[in-house]
PyMOL Python script that loads the backbone (N, CA, C, O; Angstrom):
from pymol import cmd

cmd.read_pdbstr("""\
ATOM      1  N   UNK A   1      33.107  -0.535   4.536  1.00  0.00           N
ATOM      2  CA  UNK A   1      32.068  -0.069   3.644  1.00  0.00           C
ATOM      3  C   UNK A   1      30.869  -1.010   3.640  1.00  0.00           C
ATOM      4  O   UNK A   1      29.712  -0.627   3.466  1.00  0.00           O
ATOM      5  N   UNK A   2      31.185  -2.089   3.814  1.00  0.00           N
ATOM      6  CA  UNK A   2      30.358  -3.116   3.362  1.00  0.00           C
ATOM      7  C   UNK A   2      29.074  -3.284   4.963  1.00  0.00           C
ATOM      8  O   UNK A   2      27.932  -3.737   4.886  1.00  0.00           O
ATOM      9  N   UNK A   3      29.642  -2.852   6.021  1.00  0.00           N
ATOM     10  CA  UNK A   3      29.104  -2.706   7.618  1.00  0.00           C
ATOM     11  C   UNK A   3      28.005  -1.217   7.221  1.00  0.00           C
ATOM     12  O   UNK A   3      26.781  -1.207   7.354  1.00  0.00           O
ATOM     13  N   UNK A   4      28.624  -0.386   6.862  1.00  0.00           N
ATOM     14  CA  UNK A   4      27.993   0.865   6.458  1.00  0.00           C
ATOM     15  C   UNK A   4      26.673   0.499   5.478  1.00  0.00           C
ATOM     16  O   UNK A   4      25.598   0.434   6.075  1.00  0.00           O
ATOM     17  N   UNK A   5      26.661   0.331   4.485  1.00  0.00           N
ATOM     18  CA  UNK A   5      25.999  -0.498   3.368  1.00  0.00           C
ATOM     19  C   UNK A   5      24.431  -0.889   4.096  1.00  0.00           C
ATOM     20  O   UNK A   5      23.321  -0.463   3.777  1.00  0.00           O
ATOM     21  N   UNK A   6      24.782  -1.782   5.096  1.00  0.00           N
ATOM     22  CA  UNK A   6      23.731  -2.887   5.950  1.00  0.00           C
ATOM     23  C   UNK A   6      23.375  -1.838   6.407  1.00  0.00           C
ATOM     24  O   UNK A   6      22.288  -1.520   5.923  1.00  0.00           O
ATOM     25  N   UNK A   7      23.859  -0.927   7.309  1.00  0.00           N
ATOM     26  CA  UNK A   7      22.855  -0.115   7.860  1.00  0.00           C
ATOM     27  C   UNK A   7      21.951   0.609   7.267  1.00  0.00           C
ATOM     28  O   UNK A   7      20.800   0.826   7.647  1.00  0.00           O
ATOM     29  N   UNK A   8      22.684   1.126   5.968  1.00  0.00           N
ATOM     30  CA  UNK A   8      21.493   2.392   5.038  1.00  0.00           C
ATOM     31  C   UNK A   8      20.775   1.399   4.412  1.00  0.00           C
ATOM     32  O   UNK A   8      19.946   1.911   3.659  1.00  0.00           O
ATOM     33  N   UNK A   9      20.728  -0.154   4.400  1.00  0.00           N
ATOM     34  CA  UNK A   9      19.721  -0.668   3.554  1.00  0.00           C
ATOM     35  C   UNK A   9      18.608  -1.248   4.629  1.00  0.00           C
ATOM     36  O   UNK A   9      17.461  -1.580   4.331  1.00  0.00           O
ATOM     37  N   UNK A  10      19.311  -1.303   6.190  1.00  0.00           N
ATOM     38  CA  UNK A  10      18.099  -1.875   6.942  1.00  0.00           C
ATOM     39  C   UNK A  10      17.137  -0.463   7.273  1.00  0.00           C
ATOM     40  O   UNK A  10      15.923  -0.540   7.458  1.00  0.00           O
ATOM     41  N   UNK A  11      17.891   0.794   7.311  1.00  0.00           N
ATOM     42  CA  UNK A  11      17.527   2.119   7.660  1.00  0.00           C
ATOM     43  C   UNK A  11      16.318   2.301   6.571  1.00  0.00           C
ATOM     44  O   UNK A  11      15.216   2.564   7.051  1.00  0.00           O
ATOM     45  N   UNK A  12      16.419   2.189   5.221  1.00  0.00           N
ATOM     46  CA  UNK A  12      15.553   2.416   4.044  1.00  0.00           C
ATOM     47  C   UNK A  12      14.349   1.398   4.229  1.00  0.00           C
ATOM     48  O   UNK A  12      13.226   1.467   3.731  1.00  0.00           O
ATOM     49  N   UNK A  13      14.910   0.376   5.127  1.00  0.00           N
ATOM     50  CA  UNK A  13      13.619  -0.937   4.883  1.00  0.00           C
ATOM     51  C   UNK A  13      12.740  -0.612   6.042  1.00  0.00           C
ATOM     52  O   UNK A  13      11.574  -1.006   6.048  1.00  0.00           O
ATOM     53  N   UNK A  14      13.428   0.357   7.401  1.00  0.00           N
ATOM     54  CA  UNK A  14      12.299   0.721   7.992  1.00  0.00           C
ATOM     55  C   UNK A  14      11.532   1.981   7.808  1.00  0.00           C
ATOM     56  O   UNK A  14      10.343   2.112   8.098  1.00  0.00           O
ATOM     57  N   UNK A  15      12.223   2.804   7.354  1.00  0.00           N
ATOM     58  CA  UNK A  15      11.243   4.299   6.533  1.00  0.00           C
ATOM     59  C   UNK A  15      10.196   3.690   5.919  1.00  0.00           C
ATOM     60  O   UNK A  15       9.011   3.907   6.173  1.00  0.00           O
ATOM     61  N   UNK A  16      10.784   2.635   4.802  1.00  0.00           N
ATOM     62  CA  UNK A  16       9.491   2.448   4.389  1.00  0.00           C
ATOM     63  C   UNK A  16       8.341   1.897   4.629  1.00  0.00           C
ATOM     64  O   UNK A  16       7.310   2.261   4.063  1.00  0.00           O
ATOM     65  N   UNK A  17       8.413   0.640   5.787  1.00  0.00           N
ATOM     66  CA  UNK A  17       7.512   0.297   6.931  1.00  0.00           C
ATOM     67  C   UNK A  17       6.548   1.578   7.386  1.00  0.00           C
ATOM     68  O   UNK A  17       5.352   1.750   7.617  1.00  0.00           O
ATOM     69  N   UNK A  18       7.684   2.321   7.381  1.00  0.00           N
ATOM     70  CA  UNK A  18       6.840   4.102   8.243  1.00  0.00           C
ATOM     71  C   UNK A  18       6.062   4.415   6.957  1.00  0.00           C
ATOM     72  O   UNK A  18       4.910   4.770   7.209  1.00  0.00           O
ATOM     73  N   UNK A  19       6.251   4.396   6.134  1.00  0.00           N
ATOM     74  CA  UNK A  19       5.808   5.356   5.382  1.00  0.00           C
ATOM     75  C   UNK A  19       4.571   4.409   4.805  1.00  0.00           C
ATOM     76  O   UNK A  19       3.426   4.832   4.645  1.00  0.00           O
ATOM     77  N   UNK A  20       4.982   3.126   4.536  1.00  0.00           N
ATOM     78  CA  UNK A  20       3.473   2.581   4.014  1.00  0.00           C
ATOM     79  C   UNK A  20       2.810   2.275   5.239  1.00  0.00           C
ATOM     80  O   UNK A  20       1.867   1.538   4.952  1.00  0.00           O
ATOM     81  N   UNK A  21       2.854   2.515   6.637  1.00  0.00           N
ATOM     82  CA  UNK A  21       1.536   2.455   6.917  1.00  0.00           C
ATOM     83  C   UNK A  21       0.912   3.390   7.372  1.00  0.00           C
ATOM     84  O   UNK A  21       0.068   3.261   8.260  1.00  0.00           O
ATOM     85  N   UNK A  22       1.403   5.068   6.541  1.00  0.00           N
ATOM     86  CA  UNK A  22       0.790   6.427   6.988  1.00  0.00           C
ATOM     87  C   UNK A  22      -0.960   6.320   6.183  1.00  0.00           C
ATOM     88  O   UNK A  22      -1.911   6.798   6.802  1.00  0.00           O
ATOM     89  N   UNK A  23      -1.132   5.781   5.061  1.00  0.00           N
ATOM     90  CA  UNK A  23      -2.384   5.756   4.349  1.00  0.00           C
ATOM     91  C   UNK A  23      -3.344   5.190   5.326  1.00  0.00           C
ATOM     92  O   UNK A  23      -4.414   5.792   5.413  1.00  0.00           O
ATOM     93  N   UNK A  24      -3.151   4.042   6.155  1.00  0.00           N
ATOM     94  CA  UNK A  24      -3.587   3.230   7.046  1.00  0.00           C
ATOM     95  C   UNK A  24      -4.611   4.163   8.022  1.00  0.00           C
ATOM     96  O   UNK A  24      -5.828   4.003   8.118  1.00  0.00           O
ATOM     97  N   UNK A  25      -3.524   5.515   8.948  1.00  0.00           N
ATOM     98  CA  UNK A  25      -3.843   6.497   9.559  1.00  0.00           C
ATOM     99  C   UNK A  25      -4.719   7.789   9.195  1.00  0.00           C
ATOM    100  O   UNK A  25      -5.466   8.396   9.964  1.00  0.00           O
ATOM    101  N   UNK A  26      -4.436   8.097   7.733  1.00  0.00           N
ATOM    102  CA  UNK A  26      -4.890   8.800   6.855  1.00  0.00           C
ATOM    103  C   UNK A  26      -6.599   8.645   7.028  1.00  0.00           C
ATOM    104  O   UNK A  26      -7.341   9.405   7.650  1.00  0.00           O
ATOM    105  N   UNK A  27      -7.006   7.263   6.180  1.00  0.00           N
ATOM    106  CA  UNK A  27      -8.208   7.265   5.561  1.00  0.00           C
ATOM    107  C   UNK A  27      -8.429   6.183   6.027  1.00  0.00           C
ATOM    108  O   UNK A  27      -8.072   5.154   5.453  1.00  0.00           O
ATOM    109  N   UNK A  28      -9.334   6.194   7.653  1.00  0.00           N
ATOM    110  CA  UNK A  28      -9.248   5.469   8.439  1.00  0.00           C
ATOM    111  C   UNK A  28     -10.997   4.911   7.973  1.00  0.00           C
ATOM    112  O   UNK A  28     -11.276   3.736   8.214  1.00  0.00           O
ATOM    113  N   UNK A  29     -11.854   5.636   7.455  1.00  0.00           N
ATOM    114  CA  UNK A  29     -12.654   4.510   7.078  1.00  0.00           C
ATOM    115  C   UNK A  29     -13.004   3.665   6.614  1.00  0.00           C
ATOM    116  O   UNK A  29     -14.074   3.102   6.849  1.00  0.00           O
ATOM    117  N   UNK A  30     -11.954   3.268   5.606  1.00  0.00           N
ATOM    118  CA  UNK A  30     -11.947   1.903   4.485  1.00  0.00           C
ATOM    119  C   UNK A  30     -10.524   1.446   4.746  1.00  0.00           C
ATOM    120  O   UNK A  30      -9.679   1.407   3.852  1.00  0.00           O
ATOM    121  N   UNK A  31     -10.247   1.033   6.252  1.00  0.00           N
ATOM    122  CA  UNK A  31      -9.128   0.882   6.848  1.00  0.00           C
ATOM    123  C   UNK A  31      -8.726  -1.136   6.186  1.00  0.00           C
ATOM    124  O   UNK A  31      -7.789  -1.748   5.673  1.00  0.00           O
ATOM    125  N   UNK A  32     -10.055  -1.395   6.628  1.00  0.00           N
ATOM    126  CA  UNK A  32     -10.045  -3.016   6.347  1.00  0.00           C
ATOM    127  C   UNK A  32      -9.704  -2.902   4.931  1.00  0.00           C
ATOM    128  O   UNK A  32      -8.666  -3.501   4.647  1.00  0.00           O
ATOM    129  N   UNK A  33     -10.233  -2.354   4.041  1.00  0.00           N
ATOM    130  CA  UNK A  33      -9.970  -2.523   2.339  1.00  0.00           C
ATOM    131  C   UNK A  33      -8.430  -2.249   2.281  1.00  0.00           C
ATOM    132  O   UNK A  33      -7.682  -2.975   1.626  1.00  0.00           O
ATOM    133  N   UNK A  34      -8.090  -1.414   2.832  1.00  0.00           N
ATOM    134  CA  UNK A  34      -6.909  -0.817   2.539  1.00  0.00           C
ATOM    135  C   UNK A  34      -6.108  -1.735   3.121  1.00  0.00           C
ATOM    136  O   UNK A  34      -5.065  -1.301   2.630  1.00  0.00           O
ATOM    137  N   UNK A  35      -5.672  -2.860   3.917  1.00  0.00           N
ATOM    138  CA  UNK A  35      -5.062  -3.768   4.500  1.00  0.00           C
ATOM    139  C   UNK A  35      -4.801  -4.751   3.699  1.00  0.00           C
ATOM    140  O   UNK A  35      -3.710  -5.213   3.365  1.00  0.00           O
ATOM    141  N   UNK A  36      -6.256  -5.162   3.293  1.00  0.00           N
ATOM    142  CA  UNK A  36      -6.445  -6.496   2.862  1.00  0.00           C
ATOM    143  C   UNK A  36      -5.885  -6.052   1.065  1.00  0.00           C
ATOM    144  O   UNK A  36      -5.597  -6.842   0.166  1.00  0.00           O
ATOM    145  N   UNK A  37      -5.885  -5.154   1.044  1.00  0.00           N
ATOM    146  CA  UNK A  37      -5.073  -4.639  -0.112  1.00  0.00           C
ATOM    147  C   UNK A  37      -3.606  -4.705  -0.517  1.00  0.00           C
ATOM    148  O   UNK A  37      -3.037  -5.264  -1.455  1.00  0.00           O
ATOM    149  N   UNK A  38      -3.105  -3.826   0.663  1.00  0.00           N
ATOM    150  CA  UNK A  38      -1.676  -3.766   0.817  1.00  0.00           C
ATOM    151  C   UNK A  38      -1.509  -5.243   1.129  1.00  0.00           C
ATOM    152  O   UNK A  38      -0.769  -5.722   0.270  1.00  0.00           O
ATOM    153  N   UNK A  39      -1.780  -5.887   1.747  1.00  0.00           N
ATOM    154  CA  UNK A  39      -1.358  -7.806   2.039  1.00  0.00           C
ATOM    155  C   UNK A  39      -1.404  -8.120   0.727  1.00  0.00           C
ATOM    156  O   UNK A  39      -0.436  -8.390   0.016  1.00  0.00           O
ATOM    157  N   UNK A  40      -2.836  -8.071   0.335  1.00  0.00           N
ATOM    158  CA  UNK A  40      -2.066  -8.960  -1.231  1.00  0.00           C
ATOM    159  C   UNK A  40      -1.444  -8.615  -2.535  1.00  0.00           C
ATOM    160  O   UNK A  40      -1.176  -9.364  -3.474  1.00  0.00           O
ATOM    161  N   UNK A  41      -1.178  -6.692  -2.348  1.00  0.00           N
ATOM    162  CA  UNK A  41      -0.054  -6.524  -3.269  1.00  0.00           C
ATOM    163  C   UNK A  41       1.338  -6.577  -2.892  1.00  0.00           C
ATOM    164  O   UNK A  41       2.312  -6.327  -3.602  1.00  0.00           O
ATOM    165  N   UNK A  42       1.306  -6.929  -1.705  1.00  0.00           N
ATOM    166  CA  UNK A  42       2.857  -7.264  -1.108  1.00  0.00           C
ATOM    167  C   UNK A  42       3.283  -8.980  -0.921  1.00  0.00           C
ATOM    168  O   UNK A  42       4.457  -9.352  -0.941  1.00  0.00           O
ATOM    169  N   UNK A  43       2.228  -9.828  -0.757  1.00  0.00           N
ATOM    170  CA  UNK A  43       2.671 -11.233  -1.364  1.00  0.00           C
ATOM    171  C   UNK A  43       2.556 -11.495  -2.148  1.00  0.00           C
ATOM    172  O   UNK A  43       2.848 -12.674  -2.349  1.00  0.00           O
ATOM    173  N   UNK A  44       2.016 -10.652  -3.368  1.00  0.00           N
ATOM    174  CA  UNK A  44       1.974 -10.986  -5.034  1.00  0.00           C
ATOM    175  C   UNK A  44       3.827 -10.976  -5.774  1.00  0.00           C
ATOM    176  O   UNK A  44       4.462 -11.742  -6.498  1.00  0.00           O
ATOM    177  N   UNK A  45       4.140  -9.540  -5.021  1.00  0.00           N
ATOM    178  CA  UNK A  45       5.576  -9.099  -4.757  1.00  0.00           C
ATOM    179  C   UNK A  45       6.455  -9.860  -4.476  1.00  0.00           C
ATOM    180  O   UNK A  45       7.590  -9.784  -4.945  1.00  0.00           O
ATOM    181  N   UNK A  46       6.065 -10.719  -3.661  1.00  0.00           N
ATOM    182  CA  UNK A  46       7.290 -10.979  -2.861  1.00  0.00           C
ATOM    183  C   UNK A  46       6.981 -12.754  -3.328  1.00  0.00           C
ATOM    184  O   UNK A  46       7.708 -13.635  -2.868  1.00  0.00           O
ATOM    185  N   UNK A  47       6.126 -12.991  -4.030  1.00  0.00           N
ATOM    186  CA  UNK A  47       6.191 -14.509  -4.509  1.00  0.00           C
ATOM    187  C   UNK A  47       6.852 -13.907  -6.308  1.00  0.00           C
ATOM    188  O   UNK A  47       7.869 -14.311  -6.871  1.00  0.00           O
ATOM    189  N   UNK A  48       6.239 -13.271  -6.620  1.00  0.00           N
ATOM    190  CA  UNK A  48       7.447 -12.577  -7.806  1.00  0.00           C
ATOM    191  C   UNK A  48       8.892 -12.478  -7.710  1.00  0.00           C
ATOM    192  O   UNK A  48       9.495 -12.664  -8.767  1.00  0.00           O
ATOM    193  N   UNK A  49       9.576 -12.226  -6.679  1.00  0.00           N
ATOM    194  CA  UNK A  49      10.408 -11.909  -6.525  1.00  0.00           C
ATOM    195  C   UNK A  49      11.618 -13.087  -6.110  1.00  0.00           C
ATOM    196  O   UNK A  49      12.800 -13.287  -6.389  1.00  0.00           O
ATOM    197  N   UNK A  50      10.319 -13.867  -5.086  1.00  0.00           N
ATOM    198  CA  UNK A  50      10.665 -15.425  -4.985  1.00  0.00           C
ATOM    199  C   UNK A  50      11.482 -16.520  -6.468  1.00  0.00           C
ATOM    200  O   UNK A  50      12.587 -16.982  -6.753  1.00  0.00           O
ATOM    201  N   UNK A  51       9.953 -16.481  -7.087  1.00  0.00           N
ATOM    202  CA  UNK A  51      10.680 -16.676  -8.488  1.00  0.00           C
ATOM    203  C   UNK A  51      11.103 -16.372  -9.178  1.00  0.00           C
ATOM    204  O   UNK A  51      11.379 -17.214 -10.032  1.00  0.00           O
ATOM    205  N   UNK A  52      11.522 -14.953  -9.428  1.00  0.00           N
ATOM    206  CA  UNK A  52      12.519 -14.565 -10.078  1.00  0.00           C
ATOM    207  C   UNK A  52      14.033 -14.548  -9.930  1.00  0.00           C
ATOM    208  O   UNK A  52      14.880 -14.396 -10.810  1.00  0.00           O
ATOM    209  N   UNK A  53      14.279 -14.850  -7.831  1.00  0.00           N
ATOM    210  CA  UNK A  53      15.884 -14.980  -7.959  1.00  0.00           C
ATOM    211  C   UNK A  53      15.485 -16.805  -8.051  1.00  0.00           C
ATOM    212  O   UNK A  53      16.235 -17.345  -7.238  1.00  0.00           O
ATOM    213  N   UNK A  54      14.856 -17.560  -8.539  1.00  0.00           N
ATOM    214  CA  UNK A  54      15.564 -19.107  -8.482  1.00  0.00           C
ATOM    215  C   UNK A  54      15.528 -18.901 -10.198  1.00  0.00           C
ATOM    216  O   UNK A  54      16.258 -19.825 -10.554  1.00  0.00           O
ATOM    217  N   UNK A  55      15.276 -18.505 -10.903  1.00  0.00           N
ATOM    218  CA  UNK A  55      15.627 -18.861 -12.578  1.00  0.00           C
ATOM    219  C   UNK A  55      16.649 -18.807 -12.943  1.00  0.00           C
ATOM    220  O   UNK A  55      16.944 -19.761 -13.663  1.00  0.00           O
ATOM    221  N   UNK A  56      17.636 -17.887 -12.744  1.00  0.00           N
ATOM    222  CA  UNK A  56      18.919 -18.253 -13.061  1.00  0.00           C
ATOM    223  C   UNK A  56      19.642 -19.543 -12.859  1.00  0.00           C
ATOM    224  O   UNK A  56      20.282 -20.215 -13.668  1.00  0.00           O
ATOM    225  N   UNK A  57      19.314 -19.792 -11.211  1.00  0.00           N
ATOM    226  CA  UNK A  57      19.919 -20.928 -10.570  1.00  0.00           C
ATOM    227  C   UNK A  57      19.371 -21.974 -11.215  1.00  0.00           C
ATOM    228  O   UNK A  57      20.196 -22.815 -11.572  1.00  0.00           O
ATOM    229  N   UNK A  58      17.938 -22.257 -11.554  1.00  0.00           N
ATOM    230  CA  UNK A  58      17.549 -23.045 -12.024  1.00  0.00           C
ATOM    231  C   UNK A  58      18.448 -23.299 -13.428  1.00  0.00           C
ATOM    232  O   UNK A  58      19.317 -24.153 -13.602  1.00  0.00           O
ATOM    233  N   UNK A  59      17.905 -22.177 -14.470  1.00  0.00           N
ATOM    234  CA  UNK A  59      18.744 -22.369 -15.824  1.00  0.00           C
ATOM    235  C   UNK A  59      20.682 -22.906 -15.731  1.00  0.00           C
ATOM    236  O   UNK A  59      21.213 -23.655 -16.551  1.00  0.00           O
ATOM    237  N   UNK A  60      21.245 -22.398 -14.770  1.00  0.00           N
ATOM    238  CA  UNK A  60      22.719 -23.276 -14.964  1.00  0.00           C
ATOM    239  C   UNK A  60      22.418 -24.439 -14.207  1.00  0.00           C
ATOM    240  O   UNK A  60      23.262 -25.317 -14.387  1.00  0.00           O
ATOM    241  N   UNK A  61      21.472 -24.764 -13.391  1.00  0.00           N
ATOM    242  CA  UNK A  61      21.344 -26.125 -12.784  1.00  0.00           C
ATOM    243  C   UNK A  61      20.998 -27.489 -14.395  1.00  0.00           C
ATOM    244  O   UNK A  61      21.233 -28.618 -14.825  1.00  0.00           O
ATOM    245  N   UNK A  62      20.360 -26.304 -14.624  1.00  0.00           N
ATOM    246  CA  UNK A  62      19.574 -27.659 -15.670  1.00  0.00           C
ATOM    247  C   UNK A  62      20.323 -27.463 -16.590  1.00  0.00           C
ATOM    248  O   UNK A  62      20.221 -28.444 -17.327  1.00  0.00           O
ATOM    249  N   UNK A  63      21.425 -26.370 -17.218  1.00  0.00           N
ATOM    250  CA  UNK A  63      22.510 -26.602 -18.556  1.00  0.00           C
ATOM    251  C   UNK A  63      23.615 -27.294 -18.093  1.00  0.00           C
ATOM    252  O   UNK A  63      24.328 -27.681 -19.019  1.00  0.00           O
ATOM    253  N   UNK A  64      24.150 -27.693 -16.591  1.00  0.00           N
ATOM    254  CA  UNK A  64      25.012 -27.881 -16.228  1.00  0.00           C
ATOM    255  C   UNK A  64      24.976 -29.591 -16.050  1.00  0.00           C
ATOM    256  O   UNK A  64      25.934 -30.330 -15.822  1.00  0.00           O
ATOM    257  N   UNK A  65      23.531 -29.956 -16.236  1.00  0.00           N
ATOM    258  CA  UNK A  65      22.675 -31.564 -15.999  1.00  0.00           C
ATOM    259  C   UNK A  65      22.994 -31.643 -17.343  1.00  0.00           C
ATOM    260  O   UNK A  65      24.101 -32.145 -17.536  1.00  0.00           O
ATOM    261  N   UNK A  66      22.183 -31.198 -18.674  1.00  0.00           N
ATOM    262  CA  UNK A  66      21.702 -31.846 -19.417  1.00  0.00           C
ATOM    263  C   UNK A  66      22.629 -31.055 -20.827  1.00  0.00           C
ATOM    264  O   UNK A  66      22.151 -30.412 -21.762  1.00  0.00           O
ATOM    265  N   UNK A  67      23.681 -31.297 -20.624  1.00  0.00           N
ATOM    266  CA  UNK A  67      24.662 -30.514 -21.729  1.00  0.00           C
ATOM    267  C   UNK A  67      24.717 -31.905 -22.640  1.00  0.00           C
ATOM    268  O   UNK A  67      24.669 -33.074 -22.256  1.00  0.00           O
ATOM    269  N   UNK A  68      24.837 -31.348 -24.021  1.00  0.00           N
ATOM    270  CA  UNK A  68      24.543 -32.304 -25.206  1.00  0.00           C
ATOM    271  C   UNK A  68      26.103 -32.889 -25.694  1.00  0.00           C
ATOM    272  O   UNK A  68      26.328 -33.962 -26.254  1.00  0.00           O
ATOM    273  N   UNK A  69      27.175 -31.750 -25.265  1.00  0.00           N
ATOM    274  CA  UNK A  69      28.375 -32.422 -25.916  1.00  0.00           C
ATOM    275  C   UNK A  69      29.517 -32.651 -24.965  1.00  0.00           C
ATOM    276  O   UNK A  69      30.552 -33.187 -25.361  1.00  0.00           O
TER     277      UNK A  69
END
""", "prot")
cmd.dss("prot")
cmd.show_as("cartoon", "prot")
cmd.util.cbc("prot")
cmd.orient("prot")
């Protein structure tokens, strides 16, 4: 199950490659806006996302340091 799994999640990660760069093809005269767009709402994303999986780790790192009793 777990072999199966990997495939429908790498399968979904390239549809959507396909699919976000149909706008690209679409509305090809504000092609540059539309790039420089999608780039920085997708590393805004993905530095969000960055810090959001270390907080946990962080929070038992630092209760697991600085426990009072």
């Amino acid at each position: 199950m777990n072999t199966i799994n990997s495939f429908l999640i790498t399968t979904l990660a390239g549809l959507s490659t396909i699919i976000g760069i149909i706008p690209c093809f679409i509305n090809s005269s504000k092609k540059e806006h539309l790039i420089a767009s999608s780039l920085a709402f997708s590393s805004g994303i993905m530095i969000t996302i960055s810090l959001i999986s270390l907080i946990p780790e962080a929070t038992t790192l630092l209760t697991n340091t600085y426990k009072q009793f």
